[in-house]
N, C-alpha and C positions, 0 to 999 in steps of 0.2 A: 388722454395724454397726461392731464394731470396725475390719474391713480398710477401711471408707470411710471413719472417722476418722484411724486409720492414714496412709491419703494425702493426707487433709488439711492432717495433721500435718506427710508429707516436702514440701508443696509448700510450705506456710508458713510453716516451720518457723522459718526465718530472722527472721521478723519477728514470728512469736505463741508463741515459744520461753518468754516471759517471761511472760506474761500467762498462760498454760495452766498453766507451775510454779508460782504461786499456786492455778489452780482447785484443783491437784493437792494441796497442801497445805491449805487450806482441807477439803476433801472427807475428807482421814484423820484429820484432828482430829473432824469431824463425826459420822464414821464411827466413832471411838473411843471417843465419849461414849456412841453409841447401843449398842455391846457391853460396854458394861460395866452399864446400866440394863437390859437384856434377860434376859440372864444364859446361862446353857446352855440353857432351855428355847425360848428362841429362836433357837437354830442356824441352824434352816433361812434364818430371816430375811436373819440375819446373812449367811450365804453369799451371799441373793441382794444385799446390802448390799455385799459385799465384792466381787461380780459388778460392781453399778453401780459403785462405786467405781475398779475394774479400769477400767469405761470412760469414767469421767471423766477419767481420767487421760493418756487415747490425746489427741489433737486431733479434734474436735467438728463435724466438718463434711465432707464430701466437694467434691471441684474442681467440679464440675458439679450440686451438688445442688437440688432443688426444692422448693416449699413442698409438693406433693403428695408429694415423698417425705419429706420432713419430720412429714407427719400418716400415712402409711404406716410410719412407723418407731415413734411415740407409741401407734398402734396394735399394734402388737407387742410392742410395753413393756408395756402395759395388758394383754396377755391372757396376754404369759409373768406378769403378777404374779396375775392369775385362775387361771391355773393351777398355780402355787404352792399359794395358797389353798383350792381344792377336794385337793389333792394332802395338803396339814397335816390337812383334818379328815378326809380316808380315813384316815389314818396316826392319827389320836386322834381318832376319831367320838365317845366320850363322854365325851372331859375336859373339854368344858365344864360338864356338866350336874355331873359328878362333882365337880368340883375347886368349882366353886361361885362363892364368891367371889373365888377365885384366878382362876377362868374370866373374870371381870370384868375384874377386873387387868390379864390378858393383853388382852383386846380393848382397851382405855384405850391399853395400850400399841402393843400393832397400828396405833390411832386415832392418837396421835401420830407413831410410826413413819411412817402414809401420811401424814400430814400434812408430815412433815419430808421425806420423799420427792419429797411434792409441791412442797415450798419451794425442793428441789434441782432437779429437774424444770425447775422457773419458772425457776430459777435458770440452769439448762442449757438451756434456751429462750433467754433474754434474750445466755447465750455466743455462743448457736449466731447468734442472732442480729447481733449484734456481728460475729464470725465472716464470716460473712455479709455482712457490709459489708464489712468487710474485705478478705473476698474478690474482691468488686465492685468495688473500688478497684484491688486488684492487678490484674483480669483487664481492667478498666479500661486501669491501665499496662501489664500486658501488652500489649493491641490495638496502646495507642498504640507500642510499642515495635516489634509487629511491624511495623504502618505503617510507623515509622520505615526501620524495615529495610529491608521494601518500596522506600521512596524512597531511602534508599541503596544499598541494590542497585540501581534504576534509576539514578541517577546516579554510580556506579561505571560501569555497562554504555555509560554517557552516556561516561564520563569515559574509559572504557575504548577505546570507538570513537573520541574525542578524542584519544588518545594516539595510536591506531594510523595517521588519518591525520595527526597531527604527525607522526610516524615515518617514514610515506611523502612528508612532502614535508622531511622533514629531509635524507633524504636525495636527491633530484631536487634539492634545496639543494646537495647537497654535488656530486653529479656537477656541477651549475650551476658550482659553485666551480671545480673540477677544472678543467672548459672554460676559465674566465676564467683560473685561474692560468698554463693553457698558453698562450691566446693571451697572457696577461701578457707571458710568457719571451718571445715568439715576437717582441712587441712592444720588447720589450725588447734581443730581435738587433737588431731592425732598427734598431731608435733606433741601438745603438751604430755600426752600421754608416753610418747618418746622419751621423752625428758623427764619425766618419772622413773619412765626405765633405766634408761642410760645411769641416771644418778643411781640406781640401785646396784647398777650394773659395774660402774665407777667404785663403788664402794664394795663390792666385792672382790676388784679386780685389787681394788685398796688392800684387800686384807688374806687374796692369796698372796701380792706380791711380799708383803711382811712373812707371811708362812713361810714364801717359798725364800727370802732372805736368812729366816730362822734357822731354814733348812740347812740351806748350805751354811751356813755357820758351824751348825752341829757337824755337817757331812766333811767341813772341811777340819775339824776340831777331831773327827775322828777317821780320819783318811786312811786306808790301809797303804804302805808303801811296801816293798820290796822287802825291806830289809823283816819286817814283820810275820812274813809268810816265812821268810829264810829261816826264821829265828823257829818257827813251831816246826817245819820243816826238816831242819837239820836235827830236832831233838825228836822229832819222832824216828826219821830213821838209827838216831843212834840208842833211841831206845828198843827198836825193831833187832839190832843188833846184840845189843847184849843181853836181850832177851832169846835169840838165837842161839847165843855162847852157852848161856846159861840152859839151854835145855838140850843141847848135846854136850854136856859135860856130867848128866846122867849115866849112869850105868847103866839103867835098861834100854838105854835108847842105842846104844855103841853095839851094837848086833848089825848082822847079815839084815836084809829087809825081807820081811814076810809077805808071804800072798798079798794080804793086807795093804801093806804098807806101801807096795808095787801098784794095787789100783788106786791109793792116794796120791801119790808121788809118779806116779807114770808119766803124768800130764804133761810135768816141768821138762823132762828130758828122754830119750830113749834108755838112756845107759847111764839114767842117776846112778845106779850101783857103785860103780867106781867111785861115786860122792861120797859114799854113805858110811864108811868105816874110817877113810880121811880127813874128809872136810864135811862133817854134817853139819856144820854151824851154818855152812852158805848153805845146805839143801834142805834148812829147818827155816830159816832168813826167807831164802825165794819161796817157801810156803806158805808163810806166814802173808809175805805180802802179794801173794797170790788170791788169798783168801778176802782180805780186806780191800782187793780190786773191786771190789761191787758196790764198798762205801766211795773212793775216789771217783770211779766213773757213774756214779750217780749216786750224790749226798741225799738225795732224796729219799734213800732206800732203809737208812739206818735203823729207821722204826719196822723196816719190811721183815717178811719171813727170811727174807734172801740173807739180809744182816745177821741175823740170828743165826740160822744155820752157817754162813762164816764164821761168825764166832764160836758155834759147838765143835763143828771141825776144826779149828784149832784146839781148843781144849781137849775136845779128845782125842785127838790124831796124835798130839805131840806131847802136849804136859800132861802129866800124872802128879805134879807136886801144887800144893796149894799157896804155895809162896808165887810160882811163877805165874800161876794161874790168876792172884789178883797183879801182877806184872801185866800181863795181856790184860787186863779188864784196864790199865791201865794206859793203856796204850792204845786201847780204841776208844778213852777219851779224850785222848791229844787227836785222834783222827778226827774225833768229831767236831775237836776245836780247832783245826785247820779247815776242815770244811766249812765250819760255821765263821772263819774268818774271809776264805776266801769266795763265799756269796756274795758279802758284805761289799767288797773291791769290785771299783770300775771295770779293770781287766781281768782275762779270763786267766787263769792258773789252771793248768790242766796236768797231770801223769800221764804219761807215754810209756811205753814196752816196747821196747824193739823184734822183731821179728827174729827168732834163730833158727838154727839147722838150715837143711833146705826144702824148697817140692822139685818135682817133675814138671814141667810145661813141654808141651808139644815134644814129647819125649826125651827133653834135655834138662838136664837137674837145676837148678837156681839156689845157689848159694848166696843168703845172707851174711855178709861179711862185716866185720870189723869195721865200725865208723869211730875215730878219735874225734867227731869236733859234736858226736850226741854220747857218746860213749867211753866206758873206761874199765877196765877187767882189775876183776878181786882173783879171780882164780886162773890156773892154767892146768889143765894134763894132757895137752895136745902139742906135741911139736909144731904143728898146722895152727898159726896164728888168725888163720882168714874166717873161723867158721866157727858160732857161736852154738855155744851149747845150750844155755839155757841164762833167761834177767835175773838177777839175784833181785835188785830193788829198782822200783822206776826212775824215770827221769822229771824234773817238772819244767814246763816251758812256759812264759810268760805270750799273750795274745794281746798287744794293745800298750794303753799308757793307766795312768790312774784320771787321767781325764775325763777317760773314757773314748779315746780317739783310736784311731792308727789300728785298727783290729785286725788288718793284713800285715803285717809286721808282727816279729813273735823274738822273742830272747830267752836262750837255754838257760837255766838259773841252776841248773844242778842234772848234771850227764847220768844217767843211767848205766849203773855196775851190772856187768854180766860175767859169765865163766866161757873160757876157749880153751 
């Protein structure tokens, strides 16, 4: 009894420390009173007095205890004081009868004795009981505490695995980083090397745009306009002219036309003849610039064989005199400075020929007629105003602006003379 109050005592110690140092005082005062009313002859009493006392004074309950050990412990109580009592009257079988009314006495006192026993008893009942709740309470908090636990410990283990994969994506983080920082660097070459270029790149762009400023300074300083081309233009044809005059105002040339002269001149017309003793100025004219068609429709050519041999066939086809003949040389230098003028210009300047006579199509004749808004006649020997005999000189038509714009737009700058 004692060793299960005993543990009672260490497990609650804490919180029924105070409450028990009462019982415990209470119980030796109790206890005081009753040895000194007894006297010696109640020894025995006493000791087992001094017995309970011993264990009132322990803590009054075991950690686990039960109402059925509770009434197995009162039974034990009850028989160790049964047996006390048969124990006293083998030890003094006849001092009651002897002693008399002293025998009295003593039982009275016995009778109070159990009676205050039994007050202590109730008393130590109502502790244990108490006790008891108390218990219940703690074991109570206990459960809830171990719970507690329980779910802290699971949410440690929670928390614990929480950590562990923060830890592993902390660091896939950090390699993460690593990567980005290097390609950082990497990007970071390159930029600078960018910007190396670019700055080179800047500075070139610096010093075409000056060029290309210079440029057009110069390009606009030396513009070709209209009036420029008109101007070489008009002086060639009117040096084409009177170098025409001047070599049908020859006497060898004022003849009938020879075999010869029919497979030179044939080209221009069927029936040059009729030109050739009246108007040879216009059928030496339309030769002429028949001839130097190969430098206008391609300046390219001037250095060619094709050049050359236009220039001998005029010379030899038509002049015989060495005065006219640097006349034409001089003359396909102004060609070649119209040419070389009009490369230079945005827009295109081009010579045209009108088509004369007619053909046959699908067995119906097609006559080339008479246009007044490209064309304009030096000659006539035909009543029939509609039917072109043959260009004496081309026409030049402008393609574009000096911009360099508008190249589907064109403007007639000088009509093309022909004979009807």
């Amino acid at each position: 009894m004692r060793k299960v109050l005993s543990l009672i005592g260490a497990i609650i110690s804490g919180q029924g420390s105070t409450h028990s140092s009462a019982d415990k005082t209470k119980s030796e005062k109790e206890l005081a009173q009753m040895d000194e009313t007894m006297g010696s002859h109640t020894k025995d009493n006493a000791n087992r007095i001094s017995s309970h006392r011993r264990v009132s004074s322990e803590p009054m309950i075991e950690l686990n205890r039960t109402p059925a050990s509770r009434e197995a412990s009162k039974r034990s109580t009850t028989k160790c004081t049964m047996e006390d009592e048969h124990q006293k009257k083998a030890k003094y079988p006849g001092k009651g009868t002897q002693l008399g009314g002293a025998g009295l006495d003593s039982q009275e006192d016995e009778s109070s004795e159990g009676k205050a026993l039994k007050a202590r008893l109730s008393s130590q009942d109502q502790t244990i009981k108490a006790l008891e709740k108390r218990l219940a309470y703690h074991i109570s908090k206990r459960e809830d505490a171990e719970s507690a636990n329980r779910f802290l410990e699971i949410d440690n283990d929670r928390k614990s695995h929480n950590t562990r994969n923060l830890e592993h994506h902390l660091e896939s983080v950090n390699t993460e980083l690593q990567d980005l920082q290097k390609e950082y660097w990497e990007l970071e070459d390159r930029n600078e090397h960018m910007t190396d270029e670019i700055k080179q790149l800047r500075a070139q762009w610096i010093g075409a745009t000056e060029e290309l400023g210079r440029l057009q300074k110069i390009d606009r300083k030396h513009a070709i306009d209209d009036e420029a081309v008109m101007a070489i233009w008009n002086n060639l044809v009117c040096t084409i002219h009177t170098l025409a005059s001047r070599a049908s105002a020859c006497k060898g040339n004022l003849v009938a036309p020879t075999t010869d002269q029919r497979e030179k001149f044939g080209f221009l017309a069927p029936y040059f003849g009729k030109y050739f003793p009246s108007h040879p100025s216009v059928l030496f004219e339309a030769y002429i610039w028949s001839r130097i068609s190969y430098i206008l429709n391609a300046p390219s050519m001037i250095w060619s064989h094709e050049a050359g041999r236009a220039v001998r066939l005029v010379t030899d086809s038509i002049i015989h005199h060495d005065k006219l003949t640097t006349e034409l040389r001089g003359i396909l230098q102004k060609l070649f400075d119209f040419c070389s003028t009009t490369a230079r210009a945005k827009a295109a300047y081009i010579a045209f020929s009108p088509r004369c006579g007619f053909i046959f199509r699908n067995g119906a004749p097609r006559i080339f007629g008479f246009e007044e808004d490209t064309m304009e006649f030096r000659e006539t020997t035909s009543p029939q105003k509609d039917i072109i005999d043959f260009v004496i000189s081309p026409g030049l038509v402008k393609h574009g602006n000096s911009d360099g714009e508008d190249y589907d737009q064109h403007t007639i700058l000088d009509k093309a003379r022909v004979t009807i």
